[in-house]
SELO-855905 format. One record per residue (C-alpha): residue number from 1; residue in one letter; y, z, x. Coordinates in steps of 0.2 Angstrom, whole numbers, always signed. Each point is the difference from the previous one (the first is absolute). Last residue first. Layout:
REM SELO-855905
@i=NUM	aa=A	y=Y	z=Z	x=X
...
REM end
This chain:
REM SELO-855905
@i=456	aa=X	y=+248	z=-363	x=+481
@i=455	aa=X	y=+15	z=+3	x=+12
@i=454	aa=X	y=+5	z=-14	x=+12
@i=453	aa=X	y=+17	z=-2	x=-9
@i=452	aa=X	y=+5	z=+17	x=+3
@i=451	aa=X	y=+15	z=+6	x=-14
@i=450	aa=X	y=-9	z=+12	x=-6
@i=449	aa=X	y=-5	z=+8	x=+13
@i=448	aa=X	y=-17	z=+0	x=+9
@i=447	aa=X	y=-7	z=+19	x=+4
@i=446	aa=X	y=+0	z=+8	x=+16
@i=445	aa=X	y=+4	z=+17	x=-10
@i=444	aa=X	y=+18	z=+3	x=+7
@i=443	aa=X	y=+2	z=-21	x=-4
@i=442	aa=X	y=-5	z=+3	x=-17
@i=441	aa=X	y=+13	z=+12	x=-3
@i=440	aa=X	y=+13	z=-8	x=+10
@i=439	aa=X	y=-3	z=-15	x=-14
@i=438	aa=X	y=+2	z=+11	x=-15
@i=437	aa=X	y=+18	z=+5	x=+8
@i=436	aa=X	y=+5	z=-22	x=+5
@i=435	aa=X	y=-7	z=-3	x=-18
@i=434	aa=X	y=+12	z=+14	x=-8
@i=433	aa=X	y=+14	z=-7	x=+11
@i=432	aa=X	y=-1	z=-20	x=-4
@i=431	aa=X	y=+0	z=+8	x=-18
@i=430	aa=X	y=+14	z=+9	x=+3
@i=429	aa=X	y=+11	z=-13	x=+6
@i=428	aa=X	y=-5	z=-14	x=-11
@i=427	aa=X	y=+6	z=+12	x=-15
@i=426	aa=X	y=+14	z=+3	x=+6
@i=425	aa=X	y=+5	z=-16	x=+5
@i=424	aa=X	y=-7	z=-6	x=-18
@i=423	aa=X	y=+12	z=+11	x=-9
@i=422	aa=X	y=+17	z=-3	x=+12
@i=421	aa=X	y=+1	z=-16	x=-5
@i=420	aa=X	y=-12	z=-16	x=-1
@i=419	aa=X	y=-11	z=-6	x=-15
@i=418	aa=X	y=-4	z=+17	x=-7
@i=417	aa=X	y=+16	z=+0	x=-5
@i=416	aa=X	y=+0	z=-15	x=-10
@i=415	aa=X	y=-10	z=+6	x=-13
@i=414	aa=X	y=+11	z=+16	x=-4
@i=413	aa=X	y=+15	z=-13	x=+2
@i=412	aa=X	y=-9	z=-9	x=-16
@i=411	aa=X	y=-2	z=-20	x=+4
@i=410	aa=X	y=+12	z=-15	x=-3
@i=409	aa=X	y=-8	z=-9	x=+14
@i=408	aa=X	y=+16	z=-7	x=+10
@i=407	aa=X	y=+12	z=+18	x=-4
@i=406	aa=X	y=-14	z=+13	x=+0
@i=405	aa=X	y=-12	z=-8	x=+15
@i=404	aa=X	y=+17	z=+1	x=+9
@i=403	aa=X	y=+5	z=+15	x=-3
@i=402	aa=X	y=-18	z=+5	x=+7
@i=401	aa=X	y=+0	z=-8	x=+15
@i=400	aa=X	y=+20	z=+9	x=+6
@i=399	aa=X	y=-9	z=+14	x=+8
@i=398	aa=X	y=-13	z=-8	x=+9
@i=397	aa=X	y=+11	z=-14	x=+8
@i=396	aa=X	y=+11	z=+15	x=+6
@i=395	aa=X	y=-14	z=+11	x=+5
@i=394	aa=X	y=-4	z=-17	x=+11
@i=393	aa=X	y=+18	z=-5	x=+7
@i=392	aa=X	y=+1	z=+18	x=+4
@i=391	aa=X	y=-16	z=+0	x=+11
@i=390	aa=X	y=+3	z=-16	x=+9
@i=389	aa=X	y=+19	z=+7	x=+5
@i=388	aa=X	y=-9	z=+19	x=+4
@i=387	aa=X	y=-9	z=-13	x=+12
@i=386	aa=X	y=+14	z=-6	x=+7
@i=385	aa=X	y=+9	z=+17	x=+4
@i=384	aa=X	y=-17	z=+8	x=+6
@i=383	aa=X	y=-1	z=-13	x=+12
@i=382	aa=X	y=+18	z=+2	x=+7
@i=381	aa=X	y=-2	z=+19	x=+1
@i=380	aa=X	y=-18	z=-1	x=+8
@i=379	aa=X	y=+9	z=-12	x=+15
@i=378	aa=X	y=+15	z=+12	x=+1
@i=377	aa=X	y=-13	z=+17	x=+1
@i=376	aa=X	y=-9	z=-9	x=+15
@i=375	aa=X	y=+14	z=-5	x=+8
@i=374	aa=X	y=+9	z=+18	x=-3
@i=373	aa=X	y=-16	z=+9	x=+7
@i=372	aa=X	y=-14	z=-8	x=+10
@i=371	aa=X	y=+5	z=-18	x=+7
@i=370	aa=X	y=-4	z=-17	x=-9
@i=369	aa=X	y=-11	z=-12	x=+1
@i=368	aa=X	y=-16	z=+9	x=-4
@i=367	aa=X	y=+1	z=+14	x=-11
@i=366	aa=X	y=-3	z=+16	x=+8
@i=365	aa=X	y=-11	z=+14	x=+2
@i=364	aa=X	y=+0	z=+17	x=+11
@i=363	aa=X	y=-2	z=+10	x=-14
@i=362	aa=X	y=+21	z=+6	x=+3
@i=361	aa=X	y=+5	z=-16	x=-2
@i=360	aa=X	y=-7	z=-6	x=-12
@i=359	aa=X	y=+6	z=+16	x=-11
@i=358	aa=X	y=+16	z=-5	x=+7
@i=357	aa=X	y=-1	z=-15	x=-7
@i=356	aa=X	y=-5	z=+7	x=-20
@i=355	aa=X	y=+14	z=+13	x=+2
@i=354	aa=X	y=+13	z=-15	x=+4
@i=353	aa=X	y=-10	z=-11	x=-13
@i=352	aa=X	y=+3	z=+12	x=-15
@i=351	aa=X	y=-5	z=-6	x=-15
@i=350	aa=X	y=-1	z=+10	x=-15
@i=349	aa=X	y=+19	z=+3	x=-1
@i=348	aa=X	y=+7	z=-18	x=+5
@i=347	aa=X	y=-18	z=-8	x=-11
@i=346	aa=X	y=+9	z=+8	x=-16
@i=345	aa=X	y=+17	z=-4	x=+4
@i=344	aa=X	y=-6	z=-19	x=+5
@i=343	aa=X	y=-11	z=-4	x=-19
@i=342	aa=X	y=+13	z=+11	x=-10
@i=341	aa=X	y=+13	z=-10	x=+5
@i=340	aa=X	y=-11	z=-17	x=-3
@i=339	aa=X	y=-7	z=+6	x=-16
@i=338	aa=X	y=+21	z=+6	x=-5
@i=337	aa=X	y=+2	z=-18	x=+3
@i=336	aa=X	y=-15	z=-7	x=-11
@i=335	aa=X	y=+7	z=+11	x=-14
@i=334	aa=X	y=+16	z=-5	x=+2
@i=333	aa=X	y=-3	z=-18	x=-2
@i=332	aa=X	y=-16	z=+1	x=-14
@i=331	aa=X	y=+17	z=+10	x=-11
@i=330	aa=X	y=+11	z=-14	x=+4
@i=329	aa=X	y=-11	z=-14	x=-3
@i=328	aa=X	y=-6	z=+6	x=-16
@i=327	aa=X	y=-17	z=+5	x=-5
@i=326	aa=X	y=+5	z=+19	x=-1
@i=325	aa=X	y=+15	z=-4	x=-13
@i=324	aa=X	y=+6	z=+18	x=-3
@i=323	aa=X	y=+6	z=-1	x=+17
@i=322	aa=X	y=+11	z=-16	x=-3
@i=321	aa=X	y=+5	z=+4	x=-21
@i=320	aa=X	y=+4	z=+17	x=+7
@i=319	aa=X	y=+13	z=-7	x=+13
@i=318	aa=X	y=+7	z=-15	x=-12
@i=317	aa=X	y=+4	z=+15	x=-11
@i=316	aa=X	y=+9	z=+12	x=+13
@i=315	aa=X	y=+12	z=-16	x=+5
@i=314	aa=X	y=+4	z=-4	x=-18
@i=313	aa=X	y=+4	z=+19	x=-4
@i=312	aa=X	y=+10	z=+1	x=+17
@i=311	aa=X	y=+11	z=-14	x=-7
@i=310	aa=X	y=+3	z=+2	x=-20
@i=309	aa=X	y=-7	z=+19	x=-1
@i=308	aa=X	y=-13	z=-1	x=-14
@i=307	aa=X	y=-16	z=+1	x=+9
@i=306	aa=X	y=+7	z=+15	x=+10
@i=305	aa=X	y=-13	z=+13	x=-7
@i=304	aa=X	y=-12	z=-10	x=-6
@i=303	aa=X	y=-1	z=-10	x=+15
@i=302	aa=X	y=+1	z=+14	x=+9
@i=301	aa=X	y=-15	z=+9	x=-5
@i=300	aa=X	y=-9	z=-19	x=+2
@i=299	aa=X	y=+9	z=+0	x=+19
@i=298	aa=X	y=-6	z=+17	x=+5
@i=297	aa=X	y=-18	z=-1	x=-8
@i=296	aa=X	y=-4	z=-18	x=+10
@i=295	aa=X	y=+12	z=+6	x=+15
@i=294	aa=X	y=-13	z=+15	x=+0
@i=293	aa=X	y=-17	z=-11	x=-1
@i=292	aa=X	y=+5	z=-10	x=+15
@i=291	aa=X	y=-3	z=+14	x=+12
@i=290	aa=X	y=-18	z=+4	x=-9
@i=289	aa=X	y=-3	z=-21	x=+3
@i=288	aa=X	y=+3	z=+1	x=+19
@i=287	aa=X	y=-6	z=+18	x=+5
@i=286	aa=X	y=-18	z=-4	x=-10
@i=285	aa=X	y=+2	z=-18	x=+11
@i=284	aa=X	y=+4	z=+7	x=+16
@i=283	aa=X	y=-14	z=+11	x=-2
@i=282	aa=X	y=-16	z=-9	x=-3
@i=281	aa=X	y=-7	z=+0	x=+16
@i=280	aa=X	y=+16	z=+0	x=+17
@i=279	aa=X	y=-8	z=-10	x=+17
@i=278	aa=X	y=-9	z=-13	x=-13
@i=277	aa=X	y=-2	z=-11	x=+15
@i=276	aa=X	y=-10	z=+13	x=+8
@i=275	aa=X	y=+1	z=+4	x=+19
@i=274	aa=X	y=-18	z=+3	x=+9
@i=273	aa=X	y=+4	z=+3	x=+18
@i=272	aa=X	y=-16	z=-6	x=+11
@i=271	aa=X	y=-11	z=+5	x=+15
@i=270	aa=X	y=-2	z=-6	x=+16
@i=269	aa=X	y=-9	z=+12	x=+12
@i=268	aa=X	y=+7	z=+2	x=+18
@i=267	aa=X	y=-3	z=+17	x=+0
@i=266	aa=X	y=-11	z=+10	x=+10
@i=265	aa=X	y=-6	z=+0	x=+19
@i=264	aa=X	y=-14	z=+12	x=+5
@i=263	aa=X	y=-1	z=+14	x=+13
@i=262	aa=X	y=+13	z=+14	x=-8
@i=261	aa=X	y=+10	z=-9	x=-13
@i=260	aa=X	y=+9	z=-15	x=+9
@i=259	aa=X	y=+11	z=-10	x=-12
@i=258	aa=X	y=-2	z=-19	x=-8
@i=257	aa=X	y=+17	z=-3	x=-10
@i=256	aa=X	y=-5	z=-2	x=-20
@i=255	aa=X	y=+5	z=-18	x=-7
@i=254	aa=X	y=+8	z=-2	x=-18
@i=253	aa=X	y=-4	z=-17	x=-10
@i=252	aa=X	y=+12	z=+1	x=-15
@i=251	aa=X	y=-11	z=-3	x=-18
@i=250	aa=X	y=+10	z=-8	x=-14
@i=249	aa=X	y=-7	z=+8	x=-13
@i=248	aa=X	y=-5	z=-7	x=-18
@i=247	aa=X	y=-10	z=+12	x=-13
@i=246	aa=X	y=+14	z=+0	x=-13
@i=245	aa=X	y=+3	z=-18	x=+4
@i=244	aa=X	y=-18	z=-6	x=-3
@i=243	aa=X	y=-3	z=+14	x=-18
@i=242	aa=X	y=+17	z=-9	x=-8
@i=241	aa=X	y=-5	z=-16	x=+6
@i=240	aa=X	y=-16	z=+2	x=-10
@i=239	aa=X	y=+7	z=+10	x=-13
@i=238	aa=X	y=+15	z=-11	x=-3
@i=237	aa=X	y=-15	z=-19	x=-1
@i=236	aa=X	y=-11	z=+10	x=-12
@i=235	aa=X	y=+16	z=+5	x=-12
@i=234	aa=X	y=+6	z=-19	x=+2
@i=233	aa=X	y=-19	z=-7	x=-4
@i=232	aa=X	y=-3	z=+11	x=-16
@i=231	aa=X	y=+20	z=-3	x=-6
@i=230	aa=X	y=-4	z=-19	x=+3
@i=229	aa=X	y=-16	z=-1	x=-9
@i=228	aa=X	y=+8	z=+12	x=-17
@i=227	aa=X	y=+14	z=-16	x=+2
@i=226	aa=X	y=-14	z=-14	x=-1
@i=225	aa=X	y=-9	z=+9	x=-13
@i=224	aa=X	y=+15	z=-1	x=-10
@i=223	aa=X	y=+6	z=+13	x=-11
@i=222	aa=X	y=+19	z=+0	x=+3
@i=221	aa=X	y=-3	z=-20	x=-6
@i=220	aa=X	y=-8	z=-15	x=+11
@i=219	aa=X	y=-16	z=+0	x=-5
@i=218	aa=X	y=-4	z=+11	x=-16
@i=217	aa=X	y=-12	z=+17	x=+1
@i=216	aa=X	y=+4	z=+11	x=-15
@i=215	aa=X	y=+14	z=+7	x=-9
@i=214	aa=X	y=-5	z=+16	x=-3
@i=213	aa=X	y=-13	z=+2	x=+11
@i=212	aa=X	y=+8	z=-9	x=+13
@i=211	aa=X	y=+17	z=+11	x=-2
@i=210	aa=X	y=-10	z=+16	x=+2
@i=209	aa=X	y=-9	z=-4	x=+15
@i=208	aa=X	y=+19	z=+2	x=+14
@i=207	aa=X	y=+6	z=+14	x=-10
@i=206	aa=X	y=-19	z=+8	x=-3
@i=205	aa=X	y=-2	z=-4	x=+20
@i=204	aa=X	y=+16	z=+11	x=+4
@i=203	aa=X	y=-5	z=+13	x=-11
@i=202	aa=X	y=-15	z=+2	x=+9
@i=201	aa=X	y=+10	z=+0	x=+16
@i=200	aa=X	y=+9	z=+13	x=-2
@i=199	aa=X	y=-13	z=+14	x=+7
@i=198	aa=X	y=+0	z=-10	x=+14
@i=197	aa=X	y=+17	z=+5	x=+8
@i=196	aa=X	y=-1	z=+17	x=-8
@i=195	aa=X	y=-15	z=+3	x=+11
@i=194	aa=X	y=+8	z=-11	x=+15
@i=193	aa=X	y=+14	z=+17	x=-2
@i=192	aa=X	y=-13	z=+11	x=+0
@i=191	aa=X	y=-11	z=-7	x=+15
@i=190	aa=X	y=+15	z=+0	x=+10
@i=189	aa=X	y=+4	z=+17	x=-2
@i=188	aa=X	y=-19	z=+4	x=+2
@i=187	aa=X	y=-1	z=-8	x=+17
@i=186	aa=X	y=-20	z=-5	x=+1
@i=185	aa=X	y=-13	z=+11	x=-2
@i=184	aa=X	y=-3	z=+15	x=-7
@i=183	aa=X	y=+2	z=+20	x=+8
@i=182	aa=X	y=+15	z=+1	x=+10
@i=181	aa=X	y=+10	z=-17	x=-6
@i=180	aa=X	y=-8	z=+1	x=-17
@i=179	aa=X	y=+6	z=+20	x=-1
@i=178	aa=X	y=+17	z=-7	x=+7
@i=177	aa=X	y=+4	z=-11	x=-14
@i=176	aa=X	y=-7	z=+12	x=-16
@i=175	aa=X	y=+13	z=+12	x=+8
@i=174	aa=X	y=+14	z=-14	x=-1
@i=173	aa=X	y=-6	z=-5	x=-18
@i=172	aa=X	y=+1	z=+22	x=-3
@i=171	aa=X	y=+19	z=-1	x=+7
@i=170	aa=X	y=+4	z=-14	x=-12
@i=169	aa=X	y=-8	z=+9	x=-14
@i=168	aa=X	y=+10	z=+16	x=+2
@i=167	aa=X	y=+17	z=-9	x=+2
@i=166	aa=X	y=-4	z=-10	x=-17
@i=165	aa=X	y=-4	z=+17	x=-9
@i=164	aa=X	y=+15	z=+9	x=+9
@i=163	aa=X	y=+10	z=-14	x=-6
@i=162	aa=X	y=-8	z=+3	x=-19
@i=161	aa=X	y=+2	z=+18	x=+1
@i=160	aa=X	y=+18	z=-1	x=+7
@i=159	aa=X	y=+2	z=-11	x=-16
@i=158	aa=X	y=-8	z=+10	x=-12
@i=157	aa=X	y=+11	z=+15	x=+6
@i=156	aa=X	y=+16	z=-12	x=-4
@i=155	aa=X	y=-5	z=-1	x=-17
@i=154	aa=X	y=-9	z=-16	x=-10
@i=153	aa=X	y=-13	z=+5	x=-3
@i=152	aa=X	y=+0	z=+3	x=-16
@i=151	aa=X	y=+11	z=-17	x=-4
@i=150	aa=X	y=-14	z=-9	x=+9
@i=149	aa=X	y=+8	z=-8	x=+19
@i=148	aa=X	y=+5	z=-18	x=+1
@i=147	aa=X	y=+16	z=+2	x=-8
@i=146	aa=X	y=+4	z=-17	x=-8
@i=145	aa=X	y=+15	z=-10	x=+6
@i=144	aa=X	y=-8	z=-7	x=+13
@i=143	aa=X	y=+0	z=+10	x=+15
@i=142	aa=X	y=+3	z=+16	x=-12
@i=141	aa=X	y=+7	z=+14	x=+11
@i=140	aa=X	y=-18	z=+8	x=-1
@i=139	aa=X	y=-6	z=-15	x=+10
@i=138	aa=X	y=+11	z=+2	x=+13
@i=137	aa=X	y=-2	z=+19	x=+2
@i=136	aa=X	y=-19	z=-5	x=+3
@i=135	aa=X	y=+5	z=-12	x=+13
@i=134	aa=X	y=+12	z=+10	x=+9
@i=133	aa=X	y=-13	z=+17	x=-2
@i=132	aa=X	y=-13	z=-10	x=+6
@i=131	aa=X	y=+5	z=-7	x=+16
@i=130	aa=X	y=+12	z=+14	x=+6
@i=129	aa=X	y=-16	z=+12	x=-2
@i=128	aa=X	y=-12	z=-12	x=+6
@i=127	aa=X	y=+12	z=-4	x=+16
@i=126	aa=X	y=+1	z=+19	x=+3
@i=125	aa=X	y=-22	z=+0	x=-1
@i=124	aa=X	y=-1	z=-16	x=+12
@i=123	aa=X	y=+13	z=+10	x=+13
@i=122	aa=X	y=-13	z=+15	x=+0
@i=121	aa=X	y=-15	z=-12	x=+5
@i=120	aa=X	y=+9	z=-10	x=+11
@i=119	aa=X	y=+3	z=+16	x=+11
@i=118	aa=X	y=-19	z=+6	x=-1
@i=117	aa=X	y=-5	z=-18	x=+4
@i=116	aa=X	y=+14	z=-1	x=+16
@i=115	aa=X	y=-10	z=+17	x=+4
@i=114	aa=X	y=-15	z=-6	x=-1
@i=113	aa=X	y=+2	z=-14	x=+10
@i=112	aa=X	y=+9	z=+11	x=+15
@i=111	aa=X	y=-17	z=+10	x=-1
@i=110	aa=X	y=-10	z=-16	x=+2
@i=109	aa=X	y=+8	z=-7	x=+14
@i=108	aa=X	y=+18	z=+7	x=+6
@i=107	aa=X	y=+6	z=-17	x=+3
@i=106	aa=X	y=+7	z=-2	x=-18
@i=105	aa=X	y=+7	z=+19	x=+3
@i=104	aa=X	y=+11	z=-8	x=+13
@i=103	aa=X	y=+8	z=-12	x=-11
@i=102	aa=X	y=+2	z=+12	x=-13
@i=101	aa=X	y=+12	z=+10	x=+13
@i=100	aa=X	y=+8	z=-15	x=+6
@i=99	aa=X	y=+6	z=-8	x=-18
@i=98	aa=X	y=+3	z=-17	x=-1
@i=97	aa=X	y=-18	z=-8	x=+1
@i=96	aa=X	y=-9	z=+14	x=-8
@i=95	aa=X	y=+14	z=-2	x=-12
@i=94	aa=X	y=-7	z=-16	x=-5
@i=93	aa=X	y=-20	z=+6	x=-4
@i=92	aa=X	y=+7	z=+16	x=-8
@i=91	aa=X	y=+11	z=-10	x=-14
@i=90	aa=X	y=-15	z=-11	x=-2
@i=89	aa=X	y=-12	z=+13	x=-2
@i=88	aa=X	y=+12	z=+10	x=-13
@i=87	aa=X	y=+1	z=-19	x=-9
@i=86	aa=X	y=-16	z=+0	x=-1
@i=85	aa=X	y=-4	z=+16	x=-7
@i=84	aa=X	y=+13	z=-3	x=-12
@i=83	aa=X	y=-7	z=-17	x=-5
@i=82	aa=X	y=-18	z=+7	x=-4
@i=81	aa=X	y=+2	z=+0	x=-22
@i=80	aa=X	y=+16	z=+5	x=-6
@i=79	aa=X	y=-8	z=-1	x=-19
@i=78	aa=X	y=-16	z=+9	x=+7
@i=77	aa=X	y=+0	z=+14	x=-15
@i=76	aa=X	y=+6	z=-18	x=-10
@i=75	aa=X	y=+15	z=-7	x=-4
@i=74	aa=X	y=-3	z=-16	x=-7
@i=73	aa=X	y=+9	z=-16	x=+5
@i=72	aa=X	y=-1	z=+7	x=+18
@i=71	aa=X	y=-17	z=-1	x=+2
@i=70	aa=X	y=-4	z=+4	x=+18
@i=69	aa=X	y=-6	z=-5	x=+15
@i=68	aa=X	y=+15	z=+4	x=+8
@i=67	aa=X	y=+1	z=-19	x=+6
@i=66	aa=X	y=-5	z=-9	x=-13
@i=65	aa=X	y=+9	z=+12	x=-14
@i=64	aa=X	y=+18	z=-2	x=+6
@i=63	aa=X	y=-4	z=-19	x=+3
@i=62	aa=X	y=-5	z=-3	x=-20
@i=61	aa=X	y=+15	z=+12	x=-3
@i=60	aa=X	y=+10	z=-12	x=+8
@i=59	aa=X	y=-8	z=-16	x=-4
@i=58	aa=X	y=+3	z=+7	x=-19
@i=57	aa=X	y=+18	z=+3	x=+6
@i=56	aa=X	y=+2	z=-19	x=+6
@i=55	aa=X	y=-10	z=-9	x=-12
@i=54	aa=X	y=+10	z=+1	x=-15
@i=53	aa=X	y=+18	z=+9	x=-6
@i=52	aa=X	y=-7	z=+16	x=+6
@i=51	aa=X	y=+4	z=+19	x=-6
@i=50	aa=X	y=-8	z=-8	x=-17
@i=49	aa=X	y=-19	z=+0	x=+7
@i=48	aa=X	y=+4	z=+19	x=+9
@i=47	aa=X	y=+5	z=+5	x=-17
@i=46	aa=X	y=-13	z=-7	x=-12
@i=45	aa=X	y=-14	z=+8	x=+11
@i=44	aa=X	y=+10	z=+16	x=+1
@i=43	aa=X	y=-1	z=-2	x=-19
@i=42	aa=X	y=-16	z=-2	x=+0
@i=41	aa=X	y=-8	z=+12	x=+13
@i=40	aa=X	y=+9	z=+14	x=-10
@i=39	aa=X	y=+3	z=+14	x=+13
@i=38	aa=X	y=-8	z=+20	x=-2
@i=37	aa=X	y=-16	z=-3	x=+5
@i=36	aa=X	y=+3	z=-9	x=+15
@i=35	aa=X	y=-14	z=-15	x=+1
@i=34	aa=X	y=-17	z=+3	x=+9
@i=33	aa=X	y=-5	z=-17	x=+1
@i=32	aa=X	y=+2	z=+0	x=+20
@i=31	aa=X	y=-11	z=+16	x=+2
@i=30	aa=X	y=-15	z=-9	x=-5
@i=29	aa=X	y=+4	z=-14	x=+14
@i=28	aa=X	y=+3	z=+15	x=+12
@i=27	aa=X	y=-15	z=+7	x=-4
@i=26	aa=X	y=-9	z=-15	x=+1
@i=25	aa=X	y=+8	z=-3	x=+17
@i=24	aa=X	y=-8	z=+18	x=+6
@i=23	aa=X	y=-17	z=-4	x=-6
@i=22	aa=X	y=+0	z=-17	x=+10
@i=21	aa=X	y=+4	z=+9	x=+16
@i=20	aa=X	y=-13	z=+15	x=-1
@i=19	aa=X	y=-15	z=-14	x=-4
@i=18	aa=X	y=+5	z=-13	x=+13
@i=17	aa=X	y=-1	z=+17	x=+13
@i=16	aa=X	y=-13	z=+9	x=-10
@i=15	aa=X	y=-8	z=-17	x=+5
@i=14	aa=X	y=+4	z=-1	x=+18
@i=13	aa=X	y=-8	z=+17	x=+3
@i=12	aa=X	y=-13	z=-4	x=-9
@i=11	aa=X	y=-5	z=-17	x=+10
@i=10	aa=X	y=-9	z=-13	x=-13
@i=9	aa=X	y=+17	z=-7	x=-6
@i=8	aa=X	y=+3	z=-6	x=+18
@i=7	aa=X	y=-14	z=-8	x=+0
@i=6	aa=X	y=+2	z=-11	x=-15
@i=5	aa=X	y=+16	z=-3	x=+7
@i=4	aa=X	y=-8	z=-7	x=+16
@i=3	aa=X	y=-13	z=-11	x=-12
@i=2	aa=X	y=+13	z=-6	x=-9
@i=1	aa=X	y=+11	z=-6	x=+13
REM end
């Protein structure tokens, strides 16, 4: 493996590539600690920490920031971070589904793709605007009971010249994301948002060192060798699994009918429809935990509200204490039924085995056992269904690892995540894409990949 990436460094065209990719994600990591000049980063430290009672609102933010890569916390030129973008894509992706015209532009090819980009670009830049200008209104209302903003600064220009800041940043990551599609390597949303993945993880080692050099190493205490062992092992045994079932497939055996073409006979090749167990990525789990965030605001703004009233204040209460409570049973209950949902909407609009039969269908292939058309679609239906069942059952044993590594290990949420969640699917993801790119490069030069065992 370090022979073939050795290689590959020694091609120029795939260096400026590396080079290209890893100068634009320092850009971004420099532009992410560029803070607003006109808002106090301590108070608006003091007042996203007193908007939550405990764990739930900083799990909140911590979520917020994961997956825009972003810093929430600190509003920064990139404070919106890539969300918009990808919630524009997502919006797109499901109306393309729904809608006839943009499904028919989906099968235009490349100038139907360009046109669903020039679409998604123009709906990014309104939800930047709305994005912006609610959160920076919301912090010049005092969120805390300190205005966030610097007393000269503190007019409503300043604050359409800190959304516009904000909007312009987010459209700049989106920019920096296509140039690393067009001219890097890799997908460069994904990259940015595993770039804000990792960039937490020094902090997470000094929180998971820092009690040990303080406190030394004693058998049988929060600093045990025996517990630092177990988190190794555990975070060795999720990525493994993690890296198996993200690659898993179950593969359908499709036959092609022989036909005459001019003097020869063709066909009658058996080939194979791969079908992955992880039909939906990472996204029932991002819609899951965002949905839940908003009964988690609604119910603590409520609480304060109504906490008084002698029934409905008693009901509103024992609401926010549940969702606020994100090891509970309640809370890991929802969460793991909106995975489930999310898991079977998801793979209903992706997957369409009617569309995929009749493509069978019309090649001349089939799947044996079972007639072309509806039979065939039925049987893909029913498979997909029990796979999607696999596939939930793992994003939802994924998700809720890291609750448990806080509540039986007693360690910091920001060290648990990389245990499990959203973060290392992401990050898993990408990786196993970035190899699967560097190797189509060595294949185009009849070089061994990286992952070829037989190479020296």
């Amino acid at each position: 493996m370090y022979a073939s990436f050795l290689q590959l460094l020694r091609i120029p065209e795939v260096r400026a590539k590396i080079g290209l990719t890893l100068l634009l994600l320092g850009v971004y990591r420099l532009g992410f600690s560029v803070v607003l000049p006109n808002v106090d980063q301590e108070i608006l430290a003091e007042n996203i920490k007193s908007q939550g009672t405990g764990e739930g609102m900083d799990r909140m933010v911590a979520m917020l920031s994961l997956f825009s890569a972003s810093n929430i916390g600190m509003m920064t030129i990139f404070g919106l971070g890539i969300m918009p973008y990808i919630s524009a894509s997502i919006i797109f992706q499901l109306l393309g589904t729904v809608y006839p015209p943009l499904e028919a532009m989906q099968k235009e090819g490349e100038s139907g793709r360009r046109k669903i980009n020039e679409y998604t670009r123009y709906a990014t830049v309104v939800i930047c605007i709305f994005q912006s200008f609610f959160w920076v209104r919301m912090l010049a209302a005092g969120t805390g009971g300190s205005r966030t903003f610097l007393p000269e600064f503190d007019g409503i220009l300043w604050q359409i010249g800190a959304a516009i800041t904000m909007t312009t940043g987010s459209i700049f990551l989106m920019w920096v994301g296509e140039q690393i599609d067009e001219f890097g390597i890799g997908n460069g949303v994904s990259l940015l948002i595993m770039a804000g993945i990792l960039a937490r993880m020094p902090e997470a080692v000094r929180k998971l060192i820092w009690p040990v050099l303080e406190k030394g190493m004693a058998l049988g205490s929060d600093t045990g060798i025996e517990r630092y062992a177990t988190l190794v092992i555990l975070f060795l045994v999720v990525v493994v699994c993690v890296v198996m079932i993200t690659q898993a497939q179950r593969r359908i055996p499709v036959h092609s009918a022989k036909h005459v073409r001019g003097a020869r006979m063709v066909g009658g090749q058996v080939q194979s429809l791969p079908i992955k167990i992880n039909q939906s990525g990472v996204m029932p789990i991002i819609f899951a935990s965002s949905l839940l965030m908003f009964p988690q605001m609604i119910f603590q703004y409520l609480a304060q509200v109504a906490g008084t009233v002698p029934v409905i204040g008693t009901i509103v209460v024992a609401a926010n204490i549940a969702f606020q409570n994100s090891g509970g049973v309640f809370y890991n209950t929802c969460y793991v039924g909106l995975i489930y949902f999310f898991c079977f909407f998801w793979t209903a609009v992706t997957f369409n085995p009617t569309e995929m039969a009749n493509n069978l269908k019309d090649f001349g292939s089939f799947v044996p056992g079972y007639r072309p058309g509806a039979r065939t679609a039925q049987y893909l239906e029913k498979v997909m269904l029990r796979m999607t069942f696999v596939g939930a059952a793992f994003l939802s044993l994924v998700a809720i690892i890291p609750t448990v590594v806080v509540n039986s290990m007693s360690v910091d949420y920001l060290v648990a995540s990389f245990f499990g969640g959203t973060g290392l699917l992401i990050c898993v993801s990408v990786v196993i894409d970035l190899v699967t790119k560097l190797d189509s490069q060595l294949v185009m030069r009849g070089l061994p990949t990286l992952l070829d065992r037989d190479s020296k």
